[in-house]
PDB file of N, CA, C and O in Angstrom:
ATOM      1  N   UNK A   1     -26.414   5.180  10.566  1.00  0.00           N
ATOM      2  CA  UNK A   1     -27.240   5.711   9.506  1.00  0.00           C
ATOM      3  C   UNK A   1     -28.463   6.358  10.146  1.00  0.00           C
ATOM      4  O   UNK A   1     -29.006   5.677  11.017  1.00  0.00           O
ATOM      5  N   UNK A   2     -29.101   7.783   9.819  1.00  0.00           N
ATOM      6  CA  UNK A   2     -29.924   8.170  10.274  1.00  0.00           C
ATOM      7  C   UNK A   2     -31.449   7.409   9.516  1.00  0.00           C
ATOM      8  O   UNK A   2     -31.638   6.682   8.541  1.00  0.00           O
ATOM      9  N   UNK A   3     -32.285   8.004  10.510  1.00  0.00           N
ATOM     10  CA  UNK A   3     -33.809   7.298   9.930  1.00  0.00           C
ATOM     11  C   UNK A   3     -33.797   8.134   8.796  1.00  0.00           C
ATOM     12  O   UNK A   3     -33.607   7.584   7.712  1.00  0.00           O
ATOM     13  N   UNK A   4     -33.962   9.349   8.830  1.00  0.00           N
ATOM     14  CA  UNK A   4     -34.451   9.410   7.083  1.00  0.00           C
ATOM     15  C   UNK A   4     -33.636   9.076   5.924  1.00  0.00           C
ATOM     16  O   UNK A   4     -34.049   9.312   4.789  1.00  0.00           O
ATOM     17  N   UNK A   5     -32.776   8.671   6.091  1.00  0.00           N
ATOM     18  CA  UNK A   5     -31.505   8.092   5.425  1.00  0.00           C
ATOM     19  C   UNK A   5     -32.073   6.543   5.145  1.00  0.00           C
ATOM     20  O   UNK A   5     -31.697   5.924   4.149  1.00  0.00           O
ATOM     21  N   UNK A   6     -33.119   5.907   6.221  1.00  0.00           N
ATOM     22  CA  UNK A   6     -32.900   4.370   6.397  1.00  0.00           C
ATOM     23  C   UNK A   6     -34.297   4.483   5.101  1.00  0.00           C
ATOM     24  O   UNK A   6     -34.397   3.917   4.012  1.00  0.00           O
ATOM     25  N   UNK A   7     -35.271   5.507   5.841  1.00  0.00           N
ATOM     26  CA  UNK A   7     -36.411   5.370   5.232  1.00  0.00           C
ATOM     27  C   UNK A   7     -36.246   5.645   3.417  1.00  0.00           C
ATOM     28  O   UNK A   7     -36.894   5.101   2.523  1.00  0.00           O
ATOM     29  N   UNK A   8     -35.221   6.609   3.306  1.00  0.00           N
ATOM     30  CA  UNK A   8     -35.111   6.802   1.850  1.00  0.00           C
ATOM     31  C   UNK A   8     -34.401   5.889   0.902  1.00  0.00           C
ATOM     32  O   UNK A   8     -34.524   5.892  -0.323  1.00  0.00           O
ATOM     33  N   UNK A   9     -33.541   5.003   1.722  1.00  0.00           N
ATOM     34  CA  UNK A   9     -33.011   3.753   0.933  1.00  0.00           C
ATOM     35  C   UNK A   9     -34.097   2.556   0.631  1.00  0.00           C
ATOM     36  O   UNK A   9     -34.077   1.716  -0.269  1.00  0.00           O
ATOM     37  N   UNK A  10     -35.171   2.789   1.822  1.00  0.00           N
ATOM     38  CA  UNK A  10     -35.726   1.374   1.973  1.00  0.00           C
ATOM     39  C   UNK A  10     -37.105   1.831   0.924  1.00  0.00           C
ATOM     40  O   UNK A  10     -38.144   1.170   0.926  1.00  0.00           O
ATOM     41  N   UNK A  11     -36.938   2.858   0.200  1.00  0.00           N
ATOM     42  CA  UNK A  11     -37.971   3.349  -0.469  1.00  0.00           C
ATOM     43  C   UNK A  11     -37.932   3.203  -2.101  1.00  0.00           C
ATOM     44  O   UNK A  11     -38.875   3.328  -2.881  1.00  0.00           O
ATOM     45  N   UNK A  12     -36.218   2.828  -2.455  1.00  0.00           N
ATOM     46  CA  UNK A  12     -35.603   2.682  -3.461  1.00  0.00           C
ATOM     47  C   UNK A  12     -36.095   1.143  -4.156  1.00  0.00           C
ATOM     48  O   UNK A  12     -36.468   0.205  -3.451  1.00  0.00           O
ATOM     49  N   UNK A  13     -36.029   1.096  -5.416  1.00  0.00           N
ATOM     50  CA  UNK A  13     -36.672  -0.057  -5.811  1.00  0.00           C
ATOM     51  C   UNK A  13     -34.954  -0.915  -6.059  1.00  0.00           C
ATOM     52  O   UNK A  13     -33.828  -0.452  -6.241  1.00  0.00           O
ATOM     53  N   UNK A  14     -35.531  -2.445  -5.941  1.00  0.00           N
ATOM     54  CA  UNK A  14     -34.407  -3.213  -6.209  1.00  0.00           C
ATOM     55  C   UNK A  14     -32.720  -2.788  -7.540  1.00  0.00           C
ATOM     56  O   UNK A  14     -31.493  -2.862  -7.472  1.00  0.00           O
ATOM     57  N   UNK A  15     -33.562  -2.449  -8.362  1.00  0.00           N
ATOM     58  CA  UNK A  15     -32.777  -1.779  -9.321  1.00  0.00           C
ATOM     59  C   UNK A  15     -32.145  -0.321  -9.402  1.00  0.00           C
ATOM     60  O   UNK A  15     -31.231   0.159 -10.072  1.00  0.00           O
ATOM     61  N   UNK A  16     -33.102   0.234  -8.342  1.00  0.00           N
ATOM     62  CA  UNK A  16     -32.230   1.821  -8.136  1.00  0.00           C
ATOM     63  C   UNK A  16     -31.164   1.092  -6.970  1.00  0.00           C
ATOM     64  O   UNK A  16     -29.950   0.943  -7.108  1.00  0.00           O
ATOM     65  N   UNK A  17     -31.741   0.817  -6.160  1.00  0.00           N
ATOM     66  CA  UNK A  17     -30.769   0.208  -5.042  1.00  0.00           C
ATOM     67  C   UNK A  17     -29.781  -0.790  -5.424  1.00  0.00           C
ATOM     68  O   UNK A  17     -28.900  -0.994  -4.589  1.00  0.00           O
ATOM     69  N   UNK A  18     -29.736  -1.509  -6.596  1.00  0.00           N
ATOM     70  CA  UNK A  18     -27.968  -1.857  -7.286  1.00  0.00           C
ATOM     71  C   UNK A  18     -27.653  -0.875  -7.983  1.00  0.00           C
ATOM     72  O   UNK A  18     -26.463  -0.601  -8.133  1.00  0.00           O
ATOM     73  N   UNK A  19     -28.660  -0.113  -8.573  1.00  0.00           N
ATOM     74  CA  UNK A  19     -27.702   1.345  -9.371  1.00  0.00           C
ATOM     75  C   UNK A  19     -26.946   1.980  -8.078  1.00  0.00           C
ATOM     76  O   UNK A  19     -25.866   2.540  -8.266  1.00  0.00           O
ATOM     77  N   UNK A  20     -27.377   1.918  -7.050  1.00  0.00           N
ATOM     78  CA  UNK A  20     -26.853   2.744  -5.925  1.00  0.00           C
ATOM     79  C   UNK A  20     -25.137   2.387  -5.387  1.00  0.00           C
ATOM     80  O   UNK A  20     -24.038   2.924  -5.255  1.00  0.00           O
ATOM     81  N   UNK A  21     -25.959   0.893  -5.184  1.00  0.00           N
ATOM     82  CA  UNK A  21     -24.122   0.255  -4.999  1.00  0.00           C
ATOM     83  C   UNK A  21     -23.211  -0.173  -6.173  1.00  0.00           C
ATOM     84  O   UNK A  21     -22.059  -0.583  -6.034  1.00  0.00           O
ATOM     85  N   UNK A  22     -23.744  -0.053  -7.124  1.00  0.00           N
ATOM     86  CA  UNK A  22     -22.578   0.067  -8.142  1.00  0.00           C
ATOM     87  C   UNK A  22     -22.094   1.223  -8.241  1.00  0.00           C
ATOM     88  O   UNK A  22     -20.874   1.063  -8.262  1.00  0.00           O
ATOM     89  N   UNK A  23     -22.368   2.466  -8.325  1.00  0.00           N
ATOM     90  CA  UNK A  23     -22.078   3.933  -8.135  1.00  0.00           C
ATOM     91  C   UNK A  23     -21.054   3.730  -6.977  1.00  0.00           C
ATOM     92  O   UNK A  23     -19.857   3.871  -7.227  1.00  0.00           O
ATOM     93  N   UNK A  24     -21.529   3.359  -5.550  1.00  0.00           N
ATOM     94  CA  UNK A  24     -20.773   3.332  -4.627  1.00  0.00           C
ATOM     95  C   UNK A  24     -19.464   2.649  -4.631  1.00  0.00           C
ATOM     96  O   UNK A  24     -18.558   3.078  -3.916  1.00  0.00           O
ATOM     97  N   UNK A  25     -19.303   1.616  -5.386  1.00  0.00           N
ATOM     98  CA  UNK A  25     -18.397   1.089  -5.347  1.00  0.00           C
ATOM     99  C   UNK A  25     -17.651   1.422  -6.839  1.00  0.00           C
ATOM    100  O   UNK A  25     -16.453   1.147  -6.906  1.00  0.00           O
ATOM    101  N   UNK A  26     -18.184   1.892  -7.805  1.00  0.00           N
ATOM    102  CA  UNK A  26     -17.309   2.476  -9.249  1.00  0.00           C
ATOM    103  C   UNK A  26     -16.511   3.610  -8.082  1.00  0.00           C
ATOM    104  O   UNK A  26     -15.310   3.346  -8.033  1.00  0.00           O
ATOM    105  N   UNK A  27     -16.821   4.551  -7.337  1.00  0.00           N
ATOM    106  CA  UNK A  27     -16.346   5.436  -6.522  1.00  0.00           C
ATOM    107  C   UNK A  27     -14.706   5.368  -5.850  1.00  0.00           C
ATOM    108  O   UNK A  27     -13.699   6.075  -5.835  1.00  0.00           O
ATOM    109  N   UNK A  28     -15.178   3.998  -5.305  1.00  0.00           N
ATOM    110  CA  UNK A  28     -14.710   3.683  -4.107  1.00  0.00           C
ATOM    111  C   UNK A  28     -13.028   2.937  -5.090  1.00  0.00           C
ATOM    112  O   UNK A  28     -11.835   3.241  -5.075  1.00  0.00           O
ATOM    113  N   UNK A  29     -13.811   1.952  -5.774  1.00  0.00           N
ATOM    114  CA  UNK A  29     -13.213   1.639  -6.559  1.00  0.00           C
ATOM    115  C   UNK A  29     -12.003   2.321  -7.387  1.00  0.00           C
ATOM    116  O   UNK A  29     -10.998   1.712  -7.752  1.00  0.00           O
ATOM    117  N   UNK A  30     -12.240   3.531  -7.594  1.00  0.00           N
ATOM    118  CA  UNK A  30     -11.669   4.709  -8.511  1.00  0.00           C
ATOM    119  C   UNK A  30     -10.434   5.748  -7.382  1.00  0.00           C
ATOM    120  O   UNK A  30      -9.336   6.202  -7.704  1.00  0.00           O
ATOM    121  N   UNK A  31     -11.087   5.838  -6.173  1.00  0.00           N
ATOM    122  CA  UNK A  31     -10.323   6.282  -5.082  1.00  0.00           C
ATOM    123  C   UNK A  31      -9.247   5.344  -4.807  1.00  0.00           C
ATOM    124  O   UNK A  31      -8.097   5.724  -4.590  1.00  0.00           O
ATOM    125  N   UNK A  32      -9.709   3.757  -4.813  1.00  0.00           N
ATOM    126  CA  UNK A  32      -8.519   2.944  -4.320  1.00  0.00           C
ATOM    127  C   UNK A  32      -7.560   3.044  -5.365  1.00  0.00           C
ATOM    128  O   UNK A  32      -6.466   2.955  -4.808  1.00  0.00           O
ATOM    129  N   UNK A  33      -7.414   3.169  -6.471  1.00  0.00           N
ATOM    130  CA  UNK A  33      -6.586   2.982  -8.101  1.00  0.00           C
ATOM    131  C   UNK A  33      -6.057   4.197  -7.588  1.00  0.00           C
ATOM    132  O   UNK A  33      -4.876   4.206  -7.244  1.00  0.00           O
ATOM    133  N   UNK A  34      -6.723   5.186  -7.487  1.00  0.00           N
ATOM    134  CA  UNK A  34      -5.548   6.527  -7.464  1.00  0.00           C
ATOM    135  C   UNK A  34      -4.523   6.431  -6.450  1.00  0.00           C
ATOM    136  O   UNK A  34      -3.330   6.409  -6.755  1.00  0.00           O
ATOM    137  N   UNK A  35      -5.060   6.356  -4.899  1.00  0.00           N
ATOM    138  CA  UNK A  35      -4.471   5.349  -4.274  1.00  0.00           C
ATOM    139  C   UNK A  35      -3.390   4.884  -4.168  1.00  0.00           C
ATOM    140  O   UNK A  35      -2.378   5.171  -3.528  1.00  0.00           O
ATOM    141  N   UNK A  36      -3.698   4.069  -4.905  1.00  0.00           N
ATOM    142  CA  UNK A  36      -2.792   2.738  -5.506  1.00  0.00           C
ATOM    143  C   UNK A  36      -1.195   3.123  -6.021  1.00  0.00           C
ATOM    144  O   UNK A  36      -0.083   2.679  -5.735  1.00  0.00           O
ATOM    145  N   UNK A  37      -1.717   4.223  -6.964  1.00  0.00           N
ATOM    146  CA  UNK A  37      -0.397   5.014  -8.032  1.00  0.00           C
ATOM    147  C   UNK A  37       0.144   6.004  -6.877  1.00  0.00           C
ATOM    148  O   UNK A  37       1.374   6.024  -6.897  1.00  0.00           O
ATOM    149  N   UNK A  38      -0.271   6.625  -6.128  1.00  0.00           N
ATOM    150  CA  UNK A  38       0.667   6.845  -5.184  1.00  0.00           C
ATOM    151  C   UNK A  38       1.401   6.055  -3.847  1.00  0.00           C
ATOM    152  O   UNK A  38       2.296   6.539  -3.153  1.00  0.00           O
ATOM    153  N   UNK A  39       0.897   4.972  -3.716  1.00  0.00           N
ATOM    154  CA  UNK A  39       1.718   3.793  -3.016  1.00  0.00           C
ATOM    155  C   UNK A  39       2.507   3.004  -4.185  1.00  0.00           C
ATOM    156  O   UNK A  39       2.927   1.897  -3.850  1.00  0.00           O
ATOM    157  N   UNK A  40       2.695   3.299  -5.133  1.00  0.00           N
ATOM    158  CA  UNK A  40       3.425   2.316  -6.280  1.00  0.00           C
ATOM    159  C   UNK A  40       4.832   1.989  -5.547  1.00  0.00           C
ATOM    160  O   UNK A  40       5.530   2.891  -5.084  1.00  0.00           O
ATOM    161  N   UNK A  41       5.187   0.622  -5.483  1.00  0.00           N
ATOM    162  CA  UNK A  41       6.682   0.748  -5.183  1.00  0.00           C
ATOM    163  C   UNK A  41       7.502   1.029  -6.287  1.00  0.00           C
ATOM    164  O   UNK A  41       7.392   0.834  -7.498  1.00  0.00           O
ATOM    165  N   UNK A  42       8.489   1.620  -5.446  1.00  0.00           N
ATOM    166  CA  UNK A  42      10.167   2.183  -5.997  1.00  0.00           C
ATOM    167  C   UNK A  42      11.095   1.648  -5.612  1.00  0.00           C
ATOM    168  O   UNK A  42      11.157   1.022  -4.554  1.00  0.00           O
ATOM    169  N   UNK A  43      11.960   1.799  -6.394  1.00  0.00           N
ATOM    170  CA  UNK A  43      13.030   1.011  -5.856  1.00  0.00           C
ATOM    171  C   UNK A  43      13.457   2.145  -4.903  1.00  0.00           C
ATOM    172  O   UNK A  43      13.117   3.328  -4.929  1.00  0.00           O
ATOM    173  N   UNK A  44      14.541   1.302  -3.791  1.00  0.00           N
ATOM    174  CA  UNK A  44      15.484   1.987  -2.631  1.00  0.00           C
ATOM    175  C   UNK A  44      15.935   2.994  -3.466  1.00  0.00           C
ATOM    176  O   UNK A  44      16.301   2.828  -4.630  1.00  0.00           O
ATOM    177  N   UNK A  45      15.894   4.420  -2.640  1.00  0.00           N
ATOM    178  CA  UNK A  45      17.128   4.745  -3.708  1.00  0.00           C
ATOM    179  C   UNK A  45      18.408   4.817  -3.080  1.00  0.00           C
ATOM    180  O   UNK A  45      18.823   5.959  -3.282  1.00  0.00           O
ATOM    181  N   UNK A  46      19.281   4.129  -2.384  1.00  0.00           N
ATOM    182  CA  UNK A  46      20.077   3.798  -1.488  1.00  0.00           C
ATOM    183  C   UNK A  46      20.269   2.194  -1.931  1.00  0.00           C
ATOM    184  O   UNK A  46      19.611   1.412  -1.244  1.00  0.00           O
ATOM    185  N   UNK A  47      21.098   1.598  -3.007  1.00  0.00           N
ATOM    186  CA  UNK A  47      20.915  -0.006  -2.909  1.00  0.00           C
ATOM    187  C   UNK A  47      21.795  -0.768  -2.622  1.00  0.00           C
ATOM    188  O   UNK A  47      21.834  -1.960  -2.928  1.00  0.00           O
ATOM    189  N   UNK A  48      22.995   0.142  -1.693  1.00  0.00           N
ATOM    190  CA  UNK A  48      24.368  -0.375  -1.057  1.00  0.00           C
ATOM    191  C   UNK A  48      23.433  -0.793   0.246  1.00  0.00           C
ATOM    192  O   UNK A  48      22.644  -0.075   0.861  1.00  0.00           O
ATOM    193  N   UNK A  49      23.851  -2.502   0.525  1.00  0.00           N
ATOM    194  CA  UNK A  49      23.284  -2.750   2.017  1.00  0.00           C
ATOM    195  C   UNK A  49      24.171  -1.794   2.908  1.00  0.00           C
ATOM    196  O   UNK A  49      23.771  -0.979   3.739  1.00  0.00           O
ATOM    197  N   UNK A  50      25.755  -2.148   2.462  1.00  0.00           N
ATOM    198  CA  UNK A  50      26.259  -1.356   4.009  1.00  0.00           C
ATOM    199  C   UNK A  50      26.301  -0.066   4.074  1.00  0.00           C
ATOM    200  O   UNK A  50      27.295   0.283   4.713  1.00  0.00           O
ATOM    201  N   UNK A  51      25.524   1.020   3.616  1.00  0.00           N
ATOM    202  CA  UNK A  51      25.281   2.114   3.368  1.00  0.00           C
ATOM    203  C   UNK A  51      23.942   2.397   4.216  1.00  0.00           C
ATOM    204  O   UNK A  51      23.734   3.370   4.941  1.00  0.00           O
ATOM    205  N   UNK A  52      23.189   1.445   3.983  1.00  0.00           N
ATOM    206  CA  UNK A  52      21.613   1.238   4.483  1.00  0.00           C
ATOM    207  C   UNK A  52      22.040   0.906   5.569  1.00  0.00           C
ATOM    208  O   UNK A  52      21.599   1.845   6.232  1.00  0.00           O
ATOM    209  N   UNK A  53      22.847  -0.047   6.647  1.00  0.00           N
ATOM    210  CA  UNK A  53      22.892  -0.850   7.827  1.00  0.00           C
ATOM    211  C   UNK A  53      23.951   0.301   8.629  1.00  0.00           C
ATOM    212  O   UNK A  53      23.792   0.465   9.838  1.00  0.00           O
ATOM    213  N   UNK A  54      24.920   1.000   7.968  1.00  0.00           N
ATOM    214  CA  UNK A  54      25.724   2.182   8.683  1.00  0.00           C
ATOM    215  C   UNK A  54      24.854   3.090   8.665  1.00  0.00           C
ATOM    216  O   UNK A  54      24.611   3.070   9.872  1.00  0.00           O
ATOM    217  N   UNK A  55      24.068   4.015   8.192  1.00  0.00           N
ATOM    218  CA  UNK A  55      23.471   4.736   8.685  1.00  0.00           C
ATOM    219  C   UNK A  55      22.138   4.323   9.760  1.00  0.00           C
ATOM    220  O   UNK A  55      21.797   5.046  10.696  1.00  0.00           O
ATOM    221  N   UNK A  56      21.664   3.376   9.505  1.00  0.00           N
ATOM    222  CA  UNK A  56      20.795   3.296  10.627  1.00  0.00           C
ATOM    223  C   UNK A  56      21.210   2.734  11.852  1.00  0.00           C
ATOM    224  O   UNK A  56      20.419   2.516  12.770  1.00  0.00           O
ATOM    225  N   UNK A  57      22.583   2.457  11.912  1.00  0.00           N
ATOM    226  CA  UNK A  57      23.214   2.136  13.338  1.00  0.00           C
ATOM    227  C   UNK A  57      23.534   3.631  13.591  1.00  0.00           C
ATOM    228  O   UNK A  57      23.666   3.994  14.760  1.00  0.00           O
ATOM    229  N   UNK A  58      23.622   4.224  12.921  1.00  0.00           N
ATOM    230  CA  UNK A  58      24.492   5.584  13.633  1.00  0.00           C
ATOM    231  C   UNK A  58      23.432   6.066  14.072  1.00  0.00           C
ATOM    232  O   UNK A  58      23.733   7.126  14.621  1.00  0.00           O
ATOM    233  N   UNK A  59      21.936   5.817  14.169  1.00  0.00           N
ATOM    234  CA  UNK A  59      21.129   6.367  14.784  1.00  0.00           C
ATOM    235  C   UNK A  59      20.829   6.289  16.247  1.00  0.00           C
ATOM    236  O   UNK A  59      20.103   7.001  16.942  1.00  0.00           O
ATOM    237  N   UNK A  60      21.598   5.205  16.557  1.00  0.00           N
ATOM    238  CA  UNK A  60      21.683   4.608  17.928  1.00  0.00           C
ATOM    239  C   UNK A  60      19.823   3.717  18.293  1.00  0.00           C
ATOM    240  O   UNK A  60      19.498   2.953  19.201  1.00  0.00           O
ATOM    241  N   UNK A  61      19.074   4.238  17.219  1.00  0.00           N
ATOM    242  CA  UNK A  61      17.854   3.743  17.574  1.00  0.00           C
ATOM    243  C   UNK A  61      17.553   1.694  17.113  1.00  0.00           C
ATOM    244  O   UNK A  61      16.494   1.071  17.192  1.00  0.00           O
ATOM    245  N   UNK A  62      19.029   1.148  16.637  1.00  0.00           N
ATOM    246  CA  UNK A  62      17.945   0.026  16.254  1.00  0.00           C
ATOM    247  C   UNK A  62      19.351  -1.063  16.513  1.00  0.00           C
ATOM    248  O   UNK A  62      20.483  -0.700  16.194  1.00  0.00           O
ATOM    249  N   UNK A  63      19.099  -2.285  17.069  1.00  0.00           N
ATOM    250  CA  UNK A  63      20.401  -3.022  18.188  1.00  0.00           C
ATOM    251  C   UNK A  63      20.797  -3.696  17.108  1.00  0.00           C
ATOM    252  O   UNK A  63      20.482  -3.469  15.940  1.00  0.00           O
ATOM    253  N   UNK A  64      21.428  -4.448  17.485  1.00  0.00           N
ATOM    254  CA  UNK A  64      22.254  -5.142  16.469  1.00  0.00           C
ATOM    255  C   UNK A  64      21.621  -6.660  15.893  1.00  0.00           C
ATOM    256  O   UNK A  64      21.721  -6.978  14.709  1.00  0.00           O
ATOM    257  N   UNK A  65      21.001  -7.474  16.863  1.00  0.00           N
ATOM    258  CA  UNK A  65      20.298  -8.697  16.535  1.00  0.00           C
ATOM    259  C   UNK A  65      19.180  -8.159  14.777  1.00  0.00           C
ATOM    260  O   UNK A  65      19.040  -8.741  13.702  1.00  0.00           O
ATOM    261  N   UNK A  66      18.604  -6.759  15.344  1.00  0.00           N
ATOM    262  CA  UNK A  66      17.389  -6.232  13.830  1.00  0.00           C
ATOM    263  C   UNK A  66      18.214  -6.139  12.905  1.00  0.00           C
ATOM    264  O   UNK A  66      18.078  -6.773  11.858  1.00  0.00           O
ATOM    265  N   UNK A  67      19.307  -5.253  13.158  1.00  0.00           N
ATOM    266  CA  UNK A  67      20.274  -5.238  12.022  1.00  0.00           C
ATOM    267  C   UNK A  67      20.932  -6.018  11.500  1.00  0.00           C
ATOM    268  O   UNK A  67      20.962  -5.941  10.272  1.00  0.00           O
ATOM    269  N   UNK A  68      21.718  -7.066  12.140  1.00  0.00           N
ATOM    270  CA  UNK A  68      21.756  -8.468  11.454  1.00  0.00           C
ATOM    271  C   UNK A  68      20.944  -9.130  10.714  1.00  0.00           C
ATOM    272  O   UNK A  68      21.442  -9.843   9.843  1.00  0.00           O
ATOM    273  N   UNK A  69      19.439  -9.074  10.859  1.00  0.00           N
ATOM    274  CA  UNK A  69      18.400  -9.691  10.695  1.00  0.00           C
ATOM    275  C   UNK A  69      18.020  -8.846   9.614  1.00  0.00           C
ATOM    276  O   UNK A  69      17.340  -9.504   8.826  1.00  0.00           O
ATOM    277  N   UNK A  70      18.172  -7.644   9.233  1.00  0.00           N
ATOM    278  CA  UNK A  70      17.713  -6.379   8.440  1.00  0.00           C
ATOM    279  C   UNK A  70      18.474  -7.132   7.010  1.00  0.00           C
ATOM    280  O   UNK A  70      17.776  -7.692   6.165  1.00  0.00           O
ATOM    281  N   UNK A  71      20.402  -7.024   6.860  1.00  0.00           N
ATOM    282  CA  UNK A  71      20.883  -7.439   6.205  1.00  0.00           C
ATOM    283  C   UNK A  71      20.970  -8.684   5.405  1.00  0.00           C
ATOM    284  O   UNK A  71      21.493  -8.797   4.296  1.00  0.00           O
ATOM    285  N   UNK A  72      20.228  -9.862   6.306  1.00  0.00           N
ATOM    286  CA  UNK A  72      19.645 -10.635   5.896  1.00  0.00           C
ATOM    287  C   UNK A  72      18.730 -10.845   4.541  1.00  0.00           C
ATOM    288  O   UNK A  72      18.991 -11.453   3.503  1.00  0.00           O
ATOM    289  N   UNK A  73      17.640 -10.163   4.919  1.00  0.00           N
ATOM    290  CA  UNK A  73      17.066  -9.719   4.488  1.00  0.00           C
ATOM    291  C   UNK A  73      17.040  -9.103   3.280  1.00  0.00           C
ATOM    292  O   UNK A  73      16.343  -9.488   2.341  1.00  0.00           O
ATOM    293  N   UNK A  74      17.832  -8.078   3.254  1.00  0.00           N
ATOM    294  CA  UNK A  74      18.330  -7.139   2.034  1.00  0.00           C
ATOM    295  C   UNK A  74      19.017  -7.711   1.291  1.00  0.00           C
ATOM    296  O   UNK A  74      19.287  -7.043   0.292  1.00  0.00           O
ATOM    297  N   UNK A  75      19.626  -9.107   1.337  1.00  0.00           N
ATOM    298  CA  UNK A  75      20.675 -10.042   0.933  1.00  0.00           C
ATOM    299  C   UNK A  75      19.870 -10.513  -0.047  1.00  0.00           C
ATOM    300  O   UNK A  75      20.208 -10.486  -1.230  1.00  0.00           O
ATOM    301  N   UNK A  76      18.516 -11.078   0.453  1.00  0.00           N
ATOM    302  CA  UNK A  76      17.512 -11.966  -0.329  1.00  0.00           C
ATOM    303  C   UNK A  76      16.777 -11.205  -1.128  1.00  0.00           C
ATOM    304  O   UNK A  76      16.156 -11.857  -1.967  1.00  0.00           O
ATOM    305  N   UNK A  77      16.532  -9.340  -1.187  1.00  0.00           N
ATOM    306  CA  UNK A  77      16.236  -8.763  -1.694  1.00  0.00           C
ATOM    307  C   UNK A  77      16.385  -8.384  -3.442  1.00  0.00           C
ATOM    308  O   UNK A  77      17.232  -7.680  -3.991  1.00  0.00           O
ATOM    309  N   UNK A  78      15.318  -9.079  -3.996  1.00  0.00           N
ATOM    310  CA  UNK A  78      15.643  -8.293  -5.468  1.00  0.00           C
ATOM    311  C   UNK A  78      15.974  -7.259  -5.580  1.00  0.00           C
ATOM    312  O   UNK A  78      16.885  -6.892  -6.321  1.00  0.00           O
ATOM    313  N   UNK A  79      15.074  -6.324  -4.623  1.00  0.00           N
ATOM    314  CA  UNK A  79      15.376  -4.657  -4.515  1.00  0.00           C
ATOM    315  C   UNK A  79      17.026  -4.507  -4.515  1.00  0.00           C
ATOM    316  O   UNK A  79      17.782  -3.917  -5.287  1.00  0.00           O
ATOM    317  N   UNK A  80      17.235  -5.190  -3.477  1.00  0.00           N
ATOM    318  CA  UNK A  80      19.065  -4.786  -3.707  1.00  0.00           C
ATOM    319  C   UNK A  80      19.926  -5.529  -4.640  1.00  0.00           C
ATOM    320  O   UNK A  80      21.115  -5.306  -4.867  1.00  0.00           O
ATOM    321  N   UNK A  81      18.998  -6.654  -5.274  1.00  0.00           N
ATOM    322  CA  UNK A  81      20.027  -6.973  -5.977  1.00  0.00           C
ATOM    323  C   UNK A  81      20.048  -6.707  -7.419  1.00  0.00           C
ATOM    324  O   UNK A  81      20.802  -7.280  -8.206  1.00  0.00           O
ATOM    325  N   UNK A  82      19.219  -5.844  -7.719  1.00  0.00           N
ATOM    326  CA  UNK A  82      18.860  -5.019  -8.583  1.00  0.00           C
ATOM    327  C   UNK A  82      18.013  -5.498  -9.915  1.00  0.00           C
ATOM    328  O   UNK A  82      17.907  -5.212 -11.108  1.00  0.00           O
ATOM    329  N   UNK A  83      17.337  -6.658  -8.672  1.00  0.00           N
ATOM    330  CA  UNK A  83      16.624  -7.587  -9.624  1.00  0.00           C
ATOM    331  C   UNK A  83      14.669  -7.022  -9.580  1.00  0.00           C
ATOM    332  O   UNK A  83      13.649  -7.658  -9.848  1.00  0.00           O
ATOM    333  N   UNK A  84      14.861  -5.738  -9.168  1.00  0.00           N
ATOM    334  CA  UNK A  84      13.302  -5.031  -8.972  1.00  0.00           C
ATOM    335  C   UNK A  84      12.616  -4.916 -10.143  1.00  0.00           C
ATOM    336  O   UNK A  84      13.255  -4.645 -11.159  1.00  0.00           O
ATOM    337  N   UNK A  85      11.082  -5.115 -10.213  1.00  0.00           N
ATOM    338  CA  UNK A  85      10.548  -4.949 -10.532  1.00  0.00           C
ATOM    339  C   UNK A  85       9.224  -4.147 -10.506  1.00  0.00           C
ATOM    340  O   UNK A  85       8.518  -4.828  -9.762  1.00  0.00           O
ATOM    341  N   UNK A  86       8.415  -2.964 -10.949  1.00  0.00           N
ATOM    342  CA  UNK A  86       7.220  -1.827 -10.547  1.00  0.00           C
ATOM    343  C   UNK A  86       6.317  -3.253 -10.668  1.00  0.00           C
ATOM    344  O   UNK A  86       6.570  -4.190 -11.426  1.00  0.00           O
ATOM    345  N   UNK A  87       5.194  -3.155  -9.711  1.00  0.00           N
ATOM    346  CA  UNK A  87       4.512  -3.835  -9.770  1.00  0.00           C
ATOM    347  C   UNK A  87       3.214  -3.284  -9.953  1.00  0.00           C
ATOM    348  O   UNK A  87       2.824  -2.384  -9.209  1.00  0.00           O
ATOM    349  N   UNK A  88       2.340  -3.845 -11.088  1.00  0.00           N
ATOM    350  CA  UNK A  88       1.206  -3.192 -11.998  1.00  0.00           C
ATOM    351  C   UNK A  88      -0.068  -3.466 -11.303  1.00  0.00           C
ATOM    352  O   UNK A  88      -0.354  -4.604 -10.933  1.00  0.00           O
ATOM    353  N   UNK A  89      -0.650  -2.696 -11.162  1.00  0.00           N
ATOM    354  CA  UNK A  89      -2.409  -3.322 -10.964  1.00  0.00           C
ATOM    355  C   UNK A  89      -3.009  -3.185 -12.007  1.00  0.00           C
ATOM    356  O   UNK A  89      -2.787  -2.379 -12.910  1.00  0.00           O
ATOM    357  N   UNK A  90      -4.394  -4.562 -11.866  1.00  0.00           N
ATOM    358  CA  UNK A  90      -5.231  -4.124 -13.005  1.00  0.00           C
ATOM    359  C   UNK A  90      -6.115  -4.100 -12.624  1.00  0.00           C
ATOM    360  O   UNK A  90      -7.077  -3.767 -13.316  1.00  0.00           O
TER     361      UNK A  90
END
């Protein structure tokens, strides 16, 4: 933070200076929500495991212990078992 930056906050009275950080954070606040709606989960759109586990072997990039471990996984998955749900913020 620069000095005239320090000097002009420290010049603010108690009540401008929570008007300040409530502003800052209604902001901040408002950025994370939008945010938010573009990280919303979706379902897979792919919800065959062996569809999901054959193509990413054919990539040659991922061994077989992850992929075992992947299917696992996807086994216990609501997502695949088509038990998903969007999950809401408030």
């Amino acid at each position: 933070m620069s000095i005239s930056a320090e000097k002009q906050i420290g010049s603010l009275s108690t009540n401008e200076l929570f008007e300040l950080i409530q502003k800052a954070v209604r902001v901040e606040m408002r950025r994370f929500f939008e945010l938010s709606k573009e990280l919303a989960a979706e379902p897979p759109s792919i919800r065959k495991i062996d569809t999901v586990i054959e193509r990413m072997e054919a990539t040659g990039k991922y061994n077989k212990e992850f992929l075992d471990s992947l299917r696992k996984g996807m086994e216990r998955s609501k997502s695949f078992r088509g038990e998903f749900y969007h999950c809401i913020l408030i």
